[in-house]
C-alpha positions as CSV (number, residue, x, y, z in Angstrom):
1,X,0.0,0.0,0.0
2,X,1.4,3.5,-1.1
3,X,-0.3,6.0,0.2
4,X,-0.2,9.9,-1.5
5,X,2.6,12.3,0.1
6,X,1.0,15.6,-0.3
7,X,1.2,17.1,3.3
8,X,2.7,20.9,3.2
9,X,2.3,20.8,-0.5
10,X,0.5,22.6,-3.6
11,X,-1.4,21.2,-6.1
12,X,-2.1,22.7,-9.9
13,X,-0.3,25.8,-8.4
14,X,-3.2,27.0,-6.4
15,X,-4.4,24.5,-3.6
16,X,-2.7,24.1,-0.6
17,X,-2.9,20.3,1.2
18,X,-4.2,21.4,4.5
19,X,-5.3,18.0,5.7
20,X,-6.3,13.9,5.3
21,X,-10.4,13.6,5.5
22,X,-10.1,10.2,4.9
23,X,-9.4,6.9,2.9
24,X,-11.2,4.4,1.1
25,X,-10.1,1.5,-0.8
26,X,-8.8,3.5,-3.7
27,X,-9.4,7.1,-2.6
28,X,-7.4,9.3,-0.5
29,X,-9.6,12.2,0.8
30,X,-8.1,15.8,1.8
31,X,-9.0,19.6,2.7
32,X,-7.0,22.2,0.5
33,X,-7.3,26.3,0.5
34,X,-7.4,27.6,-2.7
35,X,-4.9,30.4,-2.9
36,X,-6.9,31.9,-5.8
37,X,-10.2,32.1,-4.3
38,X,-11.3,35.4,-1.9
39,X,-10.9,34.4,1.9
40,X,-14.8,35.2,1.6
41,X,-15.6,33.5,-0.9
42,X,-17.5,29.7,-0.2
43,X,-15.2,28.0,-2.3
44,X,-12.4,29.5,-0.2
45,X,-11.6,25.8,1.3
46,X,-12.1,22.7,-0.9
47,X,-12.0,18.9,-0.7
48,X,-9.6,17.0,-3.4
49,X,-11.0,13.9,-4.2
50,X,-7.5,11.9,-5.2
51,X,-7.6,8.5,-6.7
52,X,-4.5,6.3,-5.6
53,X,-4.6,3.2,-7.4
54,X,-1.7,2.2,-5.6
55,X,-3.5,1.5,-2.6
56,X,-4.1,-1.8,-2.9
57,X,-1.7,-4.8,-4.0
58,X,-3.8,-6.3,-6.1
59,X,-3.5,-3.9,-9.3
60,X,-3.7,-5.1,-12.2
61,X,-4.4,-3.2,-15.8
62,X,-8.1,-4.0,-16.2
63,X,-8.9,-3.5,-12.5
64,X,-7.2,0.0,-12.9
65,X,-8.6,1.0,-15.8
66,X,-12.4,0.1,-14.2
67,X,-10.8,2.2,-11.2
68,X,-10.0,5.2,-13.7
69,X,-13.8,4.9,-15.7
70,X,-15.6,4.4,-12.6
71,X,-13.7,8.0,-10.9
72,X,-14.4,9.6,-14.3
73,X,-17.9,8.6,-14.4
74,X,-18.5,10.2,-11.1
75,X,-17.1,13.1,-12.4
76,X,-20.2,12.8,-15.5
77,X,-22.5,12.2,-13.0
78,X,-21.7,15.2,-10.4
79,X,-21.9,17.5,-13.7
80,X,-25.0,16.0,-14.8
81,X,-26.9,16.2,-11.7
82,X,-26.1,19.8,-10.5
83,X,-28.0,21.0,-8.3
84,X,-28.3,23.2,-5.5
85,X,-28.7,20.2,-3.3
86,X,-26.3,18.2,-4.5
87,X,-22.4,18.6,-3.6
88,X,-20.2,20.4,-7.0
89,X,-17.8,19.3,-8.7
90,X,-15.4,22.5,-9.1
91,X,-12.6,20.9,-10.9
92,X,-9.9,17.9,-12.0
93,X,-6.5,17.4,-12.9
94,X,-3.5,14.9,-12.6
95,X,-0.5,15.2,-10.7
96,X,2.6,13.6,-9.1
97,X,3.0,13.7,-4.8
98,X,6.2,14.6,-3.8
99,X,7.5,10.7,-4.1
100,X,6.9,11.0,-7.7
101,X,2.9,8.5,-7.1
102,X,1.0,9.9,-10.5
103,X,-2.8,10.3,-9.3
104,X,-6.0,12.2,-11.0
105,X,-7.7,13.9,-8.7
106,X,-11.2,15.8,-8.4
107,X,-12.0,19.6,-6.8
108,X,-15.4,19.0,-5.1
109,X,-16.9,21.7,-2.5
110,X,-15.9,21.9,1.1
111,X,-19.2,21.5,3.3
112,X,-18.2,22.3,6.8
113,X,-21.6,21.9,8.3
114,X,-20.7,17.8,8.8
115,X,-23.3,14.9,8.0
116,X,-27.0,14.5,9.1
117,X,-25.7,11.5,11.1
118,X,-23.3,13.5,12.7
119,X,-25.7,16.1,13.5
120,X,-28.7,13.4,14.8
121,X,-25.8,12.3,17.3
122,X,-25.7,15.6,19.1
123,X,-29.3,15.8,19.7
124,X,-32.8,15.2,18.3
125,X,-33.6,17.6,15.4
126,X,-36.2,19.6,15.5
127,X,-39.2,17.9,13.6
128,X,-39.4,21.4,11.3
129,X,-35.8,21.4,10.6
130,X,-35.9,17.6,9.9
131,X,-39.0,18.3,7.2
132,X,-37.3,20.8,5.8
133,X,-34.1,18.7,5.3
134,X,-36.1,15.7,3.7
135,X,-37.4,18.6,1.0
136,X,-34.2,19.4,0.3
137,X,-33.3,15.8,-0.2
138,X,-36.1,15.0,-2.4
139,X,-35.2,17.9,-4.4
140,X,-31.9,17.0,-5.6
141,X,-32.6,13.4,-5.8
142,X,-35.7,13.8,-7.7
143,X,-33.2,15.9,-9.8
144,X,-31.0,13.3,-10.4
145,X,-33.7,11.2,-11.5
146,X,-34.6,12.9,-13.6
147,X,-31.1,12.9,-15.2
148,X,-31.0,9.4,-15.4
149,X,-28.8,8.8,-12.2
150,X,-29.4,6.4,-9.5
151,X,-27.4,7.6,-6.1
152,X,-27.5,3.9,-4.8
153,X,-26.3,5.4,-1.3
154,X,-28.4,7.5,0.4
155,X,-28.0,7.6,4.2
156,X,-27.3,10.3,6.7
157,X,-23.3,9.7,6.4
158,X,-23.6,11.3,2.5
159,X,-26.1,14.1,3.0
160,X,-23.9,17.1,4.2
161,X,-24.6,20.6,5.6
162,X,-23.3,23.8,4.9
163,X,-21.7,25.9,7.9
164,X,-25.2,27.5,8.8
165,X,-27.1,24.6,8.6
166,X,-29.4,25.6,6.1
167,X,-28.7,23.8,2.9
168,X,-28.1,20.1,3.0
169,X,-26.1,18.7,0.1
170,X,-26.3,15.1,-1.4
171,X,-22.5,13.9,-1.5
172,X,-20.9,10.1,-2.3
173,X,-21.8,9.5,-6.3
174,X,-19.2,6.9,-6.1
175,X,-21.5,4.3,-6.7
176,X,-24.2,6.2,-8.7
177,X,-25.8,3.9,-11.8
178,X,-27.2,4.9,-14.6
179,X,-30.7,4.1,-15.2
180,X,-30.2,2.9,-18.9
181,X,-27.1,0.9,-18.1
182,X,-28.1,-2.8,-17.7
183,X,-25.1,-4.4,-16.7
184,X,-25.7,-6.6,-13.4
185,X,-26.0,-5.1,-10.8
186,X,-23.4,-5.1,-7.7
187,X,-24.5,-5.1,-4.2
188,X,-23.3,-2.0,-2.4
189,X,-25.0,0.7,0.4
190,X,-25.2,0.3,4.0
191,X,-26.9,-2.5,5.4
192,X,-29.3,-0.7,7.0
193,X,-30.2,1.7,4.6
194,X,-29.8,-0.3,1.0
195,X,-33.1,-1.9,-0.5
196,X,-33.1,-5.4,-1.0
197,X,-31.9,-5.5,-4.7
198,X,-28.2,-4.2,-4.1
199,X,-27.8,-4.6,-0.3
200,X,-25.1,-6.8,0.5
201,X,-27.2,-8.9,3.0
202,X,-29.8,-9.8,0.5
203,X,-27.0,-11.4,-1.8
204,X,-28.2,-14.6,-2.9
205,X,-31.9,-14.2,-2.1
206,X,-33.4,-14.2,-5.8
207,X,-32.2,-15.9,-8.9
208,X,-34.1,-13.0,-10.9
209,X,-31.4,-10.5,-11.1
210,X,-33.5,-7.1,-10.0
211,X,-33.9,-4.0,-12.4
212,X,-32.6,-1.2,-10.8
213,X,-35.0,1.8,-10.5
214,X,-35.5,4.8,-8.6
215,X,-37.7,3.2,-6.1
216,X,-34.3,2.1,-5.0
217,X,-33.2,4.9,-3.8
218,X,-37.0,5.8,-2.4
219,X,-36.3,3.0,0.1
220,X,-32.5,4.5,1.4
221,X,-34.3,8.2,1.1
222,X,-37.3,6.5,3.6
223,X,-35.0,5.0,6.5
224,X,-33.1,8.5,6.5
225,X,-36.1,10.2,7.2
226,X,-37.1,7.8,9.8
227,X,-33.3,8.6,11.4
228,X,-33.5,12.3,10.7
229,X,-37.1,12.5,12.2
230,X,-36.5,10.1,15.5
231,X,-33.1,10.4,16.1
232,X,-32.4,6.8,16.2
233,X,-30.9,4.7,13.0
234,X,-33.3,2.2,12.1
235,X,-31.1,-0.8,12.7
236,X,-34.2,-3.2,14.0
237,X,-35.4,-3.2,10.2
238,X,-32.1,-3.9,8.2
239,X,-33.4,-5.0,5.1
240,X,-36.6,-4.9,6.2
241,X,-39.8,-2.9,6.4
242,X,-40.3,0.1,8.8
243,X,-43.5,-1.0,10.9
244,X,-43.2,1.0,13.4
245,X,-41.8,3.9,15.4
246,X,-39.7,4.4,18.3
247,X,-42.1,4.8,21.9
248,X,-41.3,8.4,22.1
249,X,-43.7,9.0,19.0
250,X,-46.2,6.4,19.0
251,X,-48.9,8.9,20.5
252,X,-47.8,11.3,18.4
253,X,-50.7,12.6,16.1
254,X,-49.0,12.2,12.8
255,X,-47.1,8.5,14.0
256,X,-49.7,6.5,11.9
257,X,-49.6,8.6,8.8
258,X,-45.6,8.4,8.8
259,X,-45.5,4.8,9.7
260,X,-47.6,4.3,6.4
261,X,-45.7,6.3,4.4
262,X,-42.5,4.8,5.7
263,X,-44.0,1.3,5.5
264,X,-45.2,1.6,1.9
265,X,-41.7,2.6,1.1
266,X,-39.1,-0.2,2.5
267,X,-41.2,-2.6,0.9
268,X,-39.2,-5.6,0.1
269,X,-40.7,-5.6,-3.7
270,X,-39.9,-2.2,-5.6
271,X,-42.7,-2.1,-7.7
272,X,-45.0,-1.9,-3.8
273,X,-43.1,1.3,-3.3
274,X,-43.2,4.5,-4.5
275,X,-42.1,4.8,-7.8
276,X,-41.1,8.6,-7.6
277,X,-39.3,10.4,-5.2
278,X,-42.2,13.0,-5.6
279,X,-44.8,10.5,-5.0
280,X,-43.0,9.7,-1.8
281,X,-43.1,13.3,-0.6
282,X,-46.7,14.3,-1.4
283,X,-47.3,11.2,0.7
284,X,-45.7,12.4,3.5
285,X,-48.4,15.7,2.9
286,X,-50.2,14.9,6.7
287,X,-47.1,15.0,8.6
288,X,-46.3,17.9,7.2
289,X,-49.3,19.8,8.1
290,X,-47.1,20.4,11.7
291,X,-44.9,22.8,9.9
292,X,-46.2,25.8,11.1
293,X,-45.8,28.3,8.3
294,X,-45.1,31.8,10.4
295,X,-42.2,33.4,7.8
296,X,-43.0,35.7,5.0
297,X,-44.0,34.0,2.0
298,X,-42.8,34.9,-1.3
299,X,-44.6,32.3,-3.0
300,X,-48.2,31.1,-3.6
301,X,-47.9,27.1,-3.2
302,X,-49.9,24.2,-3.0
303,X,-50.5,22.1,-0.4
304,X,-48.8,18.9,-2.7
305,X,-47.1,20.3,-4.3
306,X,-43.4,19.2,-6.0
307,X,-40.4,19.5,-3.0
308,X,-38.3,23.0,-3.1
309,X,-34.8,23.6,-3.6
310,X,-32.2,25.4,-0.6
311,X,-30.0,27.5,-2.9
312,X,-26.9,28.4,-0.7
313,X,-24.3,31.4,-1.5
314,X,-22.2,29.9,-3.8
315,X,-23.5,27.9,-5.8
316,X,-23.2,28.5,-9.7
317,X,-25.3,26.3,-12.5
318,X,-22.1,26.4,-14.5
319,X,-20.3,22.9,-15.2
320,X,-16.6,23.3,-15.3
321,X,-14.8,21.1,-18.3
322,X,-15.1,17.2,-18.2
323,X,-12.1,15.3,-17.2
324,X,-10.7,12.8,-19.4
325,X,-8.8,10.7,-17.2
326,X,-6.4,7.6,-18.5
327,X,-4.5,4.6,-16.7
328,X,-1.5,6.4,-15.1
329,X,0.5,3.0,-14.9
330,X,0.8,3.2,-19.0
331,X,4.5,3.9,-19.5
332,X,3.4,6.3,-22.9
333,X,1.1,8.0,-20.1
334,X,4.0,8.8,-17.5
335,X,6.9,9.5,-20.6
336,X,4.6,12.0,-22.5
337,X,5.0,14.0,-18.9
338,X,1.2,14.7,-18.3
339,X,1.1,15.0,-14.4
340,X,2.4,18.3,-13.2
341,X,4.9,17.1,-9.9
342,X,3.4,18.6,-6.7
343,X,5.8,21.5,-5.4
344,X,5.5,22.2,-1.9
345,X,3.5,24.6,-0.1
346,X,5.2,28.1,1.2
347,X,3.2,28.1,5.1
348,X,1.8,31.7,5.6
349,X,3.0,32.0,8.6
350,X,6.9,31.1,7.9
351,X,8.9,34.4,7.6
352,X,11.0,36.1,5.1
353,X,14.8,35.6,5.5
354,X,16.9,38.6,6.1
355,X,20.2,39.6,4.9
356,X,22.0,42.3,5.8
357,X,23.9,44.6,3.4
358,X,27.8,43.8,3.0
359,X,30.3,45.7,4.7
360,X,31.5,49.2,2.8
361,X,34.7,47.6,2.1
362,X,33.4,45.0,0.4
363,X,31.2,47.1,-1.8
364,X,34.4,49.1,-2.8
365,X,36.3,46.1,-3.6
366,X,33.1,44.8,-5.1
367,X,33.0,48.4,-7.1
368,X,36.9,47.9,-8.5
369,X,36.7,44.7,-9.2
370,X,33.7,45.3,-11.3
371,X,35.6,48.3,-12.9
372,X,38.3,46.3,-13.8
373,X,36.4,43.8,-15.6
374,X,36.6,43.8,-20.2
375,X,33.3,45.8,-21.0
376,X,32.1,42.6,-22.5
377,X,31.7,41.2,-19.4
378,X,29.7,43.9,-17.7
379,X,25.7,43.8,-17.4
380,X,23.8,45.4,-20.0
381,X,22.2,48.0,-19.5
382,X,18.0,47.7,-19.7
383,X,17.2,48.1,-23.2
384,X,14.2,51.1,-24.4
385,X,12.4,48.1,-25.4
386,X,12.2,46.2,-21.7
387,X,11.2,49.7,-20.7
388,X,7.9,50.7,-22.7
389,X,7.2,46.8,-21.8
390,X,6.6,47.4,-18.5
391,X,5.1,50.6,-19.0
392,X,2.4,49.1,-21.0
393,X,1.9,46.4,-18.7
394,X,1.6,48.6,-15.9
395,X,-1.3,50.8,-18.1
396,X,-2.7,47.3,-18.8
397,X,-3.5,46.6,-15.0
398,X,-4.4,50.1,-14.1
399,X,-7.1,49.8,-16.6
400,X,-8.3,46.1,-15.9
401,X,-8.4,47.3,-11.9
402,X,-10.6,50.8,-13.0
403,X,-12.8,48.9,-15.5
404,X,-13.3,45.9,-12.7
405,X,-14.2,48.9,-9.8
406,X,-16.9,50.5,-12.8
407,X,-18.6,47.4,-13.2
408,X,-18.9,46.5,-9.5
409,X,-20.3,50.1,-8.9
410,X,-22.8,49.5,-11.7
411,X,-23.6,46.1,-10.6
412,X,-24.5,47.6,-6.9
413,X,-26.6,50.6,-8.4
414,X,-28.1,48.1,-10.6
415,X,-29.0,45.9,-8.0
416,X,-30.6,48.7,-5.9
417,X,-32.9,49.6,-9.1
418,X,-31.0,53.1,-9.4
419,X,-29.2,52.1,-13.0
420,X,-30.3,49.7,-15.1
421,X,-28.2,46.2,-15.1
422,X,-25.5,45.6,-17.6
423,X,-26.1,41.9,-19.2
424,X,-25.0,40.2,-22.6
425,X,-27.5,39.1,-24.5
426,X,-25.8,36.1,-26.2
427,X,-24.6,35.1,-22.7
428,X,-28.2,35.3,-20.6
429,X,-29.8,32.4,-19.8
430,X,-33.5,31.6,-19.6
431,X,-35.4,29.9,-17.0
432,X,-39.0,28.5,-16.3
433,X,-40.8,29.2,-13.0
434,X,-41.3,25.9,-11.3
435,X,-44.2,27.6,-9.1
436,X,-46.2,30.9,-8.7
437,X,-43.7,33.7,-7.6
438,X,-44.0,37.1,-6.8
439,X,-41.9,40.1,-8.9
440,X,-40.1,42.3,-6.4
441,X,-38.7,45.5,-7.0
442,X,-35.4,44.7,-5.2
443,X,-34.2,41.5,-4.1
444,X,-35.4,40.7,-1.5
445,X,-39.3,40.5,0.8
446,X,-39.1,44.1,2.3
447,X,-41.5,45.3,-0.4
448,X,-44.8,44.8,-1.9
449,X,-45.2,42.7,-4.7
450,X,-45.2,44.5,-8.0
451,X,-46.0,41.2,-10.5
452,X,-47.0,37.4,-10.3
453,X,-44.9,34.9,-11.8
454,X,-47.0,32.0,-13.3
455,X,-46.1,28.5,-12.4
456,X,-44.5,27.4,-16.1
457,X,-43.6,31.1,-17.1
458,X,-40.2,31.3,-19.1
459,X,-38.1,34.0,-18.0
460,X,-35.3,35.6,-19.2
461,X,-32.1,36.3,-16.4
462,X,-30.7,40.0,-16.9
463,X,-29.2,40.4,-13.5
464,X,-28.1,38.5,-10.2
465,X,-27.4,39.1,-6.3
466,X,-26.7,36.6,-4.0
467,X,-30.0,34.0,-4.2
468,X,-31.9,36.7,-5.9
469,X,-32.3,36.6,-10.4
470,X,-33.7,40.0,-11.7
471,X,-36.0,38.9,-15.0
472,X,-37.8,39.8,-18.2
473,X,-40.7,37.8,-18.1
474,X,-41.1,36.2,-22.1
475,X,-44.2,34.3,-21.7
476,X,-46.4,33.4,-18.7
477,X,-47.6,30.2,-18.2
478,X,-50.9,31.1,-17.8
479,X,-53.5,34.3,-17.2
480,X,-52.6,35.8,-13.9
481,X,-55.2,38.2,-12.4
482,X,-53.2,39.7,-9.7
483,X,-53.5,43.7,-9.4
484,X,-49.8,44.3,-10.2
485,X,-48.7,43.5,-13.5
486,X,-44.7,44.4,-14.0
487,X,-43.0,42.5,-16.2
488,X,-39.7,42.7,-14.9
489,X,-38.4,42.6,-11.4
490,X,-36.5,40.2,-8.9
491,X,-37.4,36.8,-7.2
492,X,-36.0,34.0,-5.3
493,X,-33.7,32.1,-7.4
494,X,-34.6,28.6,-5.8
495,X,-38.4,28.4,-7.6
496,X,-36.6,29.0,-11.4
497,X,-35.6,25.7,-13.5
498,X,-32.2,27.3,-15.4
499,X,-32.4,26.2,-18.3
500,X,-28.3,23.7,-18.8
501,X,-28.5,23.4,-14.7
């Protein structure tokens, strides 16, 4: 076993190796700083995903190169499923550790909030915060879904939280499957949350190889919820159904309704279950009757209705480019010199060496000896040319620092409604409203409403801030007969379908 050698260094000239996160079988986890990034921005502190093939003993060329297509293909299907509930890829490369071990590696997002089963070990969670959680959950799995991607792990260990708690993040596509792939299916998950057709217990159990479906993932999204909302892991029904409900809640007014949800859901048979992770959630429409709604709403919205994204500062619908990772054991891989060798880190806080000045007597002798030398030896002097250079160059960055200052003024006024917004039309993207939303004339709740946003309306995006998408609406979805009838204005980024996202 060779493990990677990357403490104190930086990698792709721009992340610092802070820490190890963690190992797996052929994964080396760590926490970087990204040297680029603002120390406000979120994406300040990353995670580097790096795949060590050398971790085992058993290597051999096919096993690597299913290692290689298998890190790849998580890559695909981070960028295929991104979501505001679902952890982002931010980038890849391939590099050498500081014992020369080539390795590819992935950029994902740091989420320092911790996992839900970290967070159900300090303490019940509220039953509000717990609803709102499985929302979230829903939301980027029914996303994923929809994209043709089957997480295949879904437990509290792999749903993540940002550092306020408020957005909760789908992490761990190691294992995700594509719906259309019908290659036999391998048993992974945890035991106690994996549905009979690919939990390792239930190996053996049919000689019908199951078809794997989302209801799959219905039954590892169910016994989370049953963690999230009782606090307790739901170990008395490994690999079977939930029937029934710690005694702390069995009085409880909603207990039933949840146990038949819950039930109906860890069925051993997938087609019993729900076949949509939206069908599971409009189920699960009595219990959440307890959420009492007391915040200022900025949407009109059914009672079941589909389950609502958490967008959280930072995140962008952009994809960054695709890897196209090889076998780094190929000798004409490792002679055409495609890893960049990891250089080590400078620390921050190490200080700058001092030296003093030489004595005056040795800058006379210095001076003579320098006199005496043939003129062809002495330094040239800076040429006109190396002169107007840096001139130029210095103009160049005066004017790329004033234009950046402009824009960010504009961008502010803008964003106040003072100056209209600055926006490329080739480069705007349009959107459809995935509910009823009210038009702002600011972004944010402070105001009156000054326009309704039909559910299905397509919009155009001509400005951002923070959460908030200031847009041209192109065509409503349907007649709206609300007083106000601007056309343009801000709303809540997390009720618009982007349209590539």
């Amino acid at each position: 076993m060779r493990e990677l050698s990357l403490n104190n260094c930086r990698l792709d000239k721009r992340y610092d190796i802070r820490d190890g996160l963690g190992r797996g079988s052929y994964a080396e986890i760590f926490i970087a700083r990204d040297t680029l990034a603002s120390p406000q921005s979120p994406h300040s502190t990353v995670v580097i995903k790096a795949l060590n093939v050398f971790l085992q003993d058993d290597l051999d060329a096919d096993l690597e190169r299913t290692l290689v297509e298998n890190f790849q293909n998580e890559a695909i299907a981070l960028d295929r499923v991104r979501h505001p509930n679902i952890i982002s890829r931010i980038g890849h490369g391939t590099a050498r550790d500081l014992k020369g071990t080539v390795f590819h590696y992935l950029v994902l997002e740091y989420l320092p909030g911790g996992d839900l089963q970290n967070a159900v070990r300090k303490g019940r969670i509220p039953l509000k915060r717990s609803i709102n959680y499985i929302e979230q959950v829903c939301a980027g799995l029914a996303h994923a879904h929809s994209r043709g991607i089957i997480h295949r792990d879904i437990k509290p260990q792999n749903l993540l939280l940002t550092a306020d708690h408020e957005t909760v993040k789908i992490a761990d596509f190691g294992v995700a499957r594509i719906t259309l792939n019908e290659a036999p299916i391998t048993r992974v998950g945890t035991n106690i949350y994996a549905p009979p057709e690919h939990s390792p217990l239930s190996a053996g159990r049919s000689d019908t190889p199951a078809r794997l479906t989302p209801a799959a993932d219905v039954y590892s999204l169910a016994k989370s919820a049953y963690t999230l909302i009782t606090g307790e892991a739901p170990r008395a029904y490994a690999n079977s159904p939930v029937t029934s409900l710690p005694d702390d809640f069995r009085d409880e007014d909603w207990s039933d309704d949840l146990i038949r949800v819950l039930r109906r859901a860890t069925a051993d048979e997938p087609l019993d279950r729900q076949q949509s992770v939206d069908e599971f959630w409009n189920d699960l429409a009595v219990v959440r009757q307890i959420i009492d709604d007391g915040e200022v709403s900025t949407v009109i919205r059914p009672r079941n209705d589909q389950p609502q994204p958490h967008v959280a500062r930072g995140y962008t619908p952009i994809v960054p480019a695709q890897p196209n990772f090889e076998p780094v054991s190929d000798p004409a891989f490792r002679v055409a010199g495609r890893s960049e060798r990891m250089q080590p880190a400078i620390p921050p806080e190490r200080p700058a060496v001092f030296v003093p000045p030489p004595p005056k007597s040795d800058l006379a002798a210095a001076s003579g000896k320098a006199a005496s030398l043939p003129k062809r030896e002495l330094p040239d002097k800076p040429s006109n040319r190396g002169k107007l250079l840096r001139r130029v160059m210095t103009f160049a960055i005066f004017l790329v620092i004033f234009t950046g200052i402009l824009y960010g003024t504009h961008s502010y006024m803008s964003g106040l409604g003072i100056l209209p917004a600055i926006f490329s039309t080739g480069g705007s993207k349009m959107a459809v409203a995935s509910t009823d939303i009210f038009l702002r004339s600011t972004p944010n709740t402070d105001n009156e409403p000054i326009g309704l946003v039909t559910k299905k309306s397509k919009v155009k995006i001509v400005n951002s801030q923070n959460n908030w998408y200031q847009v041209e609406v192109v065509e409503q979805g349907r007649v709206s007969n609300f007083p106000a009838s601007a056309s343009r204005g801000w709303l809540y980024g997390k009720y618009l379908d982007i349209d590539g996202n």
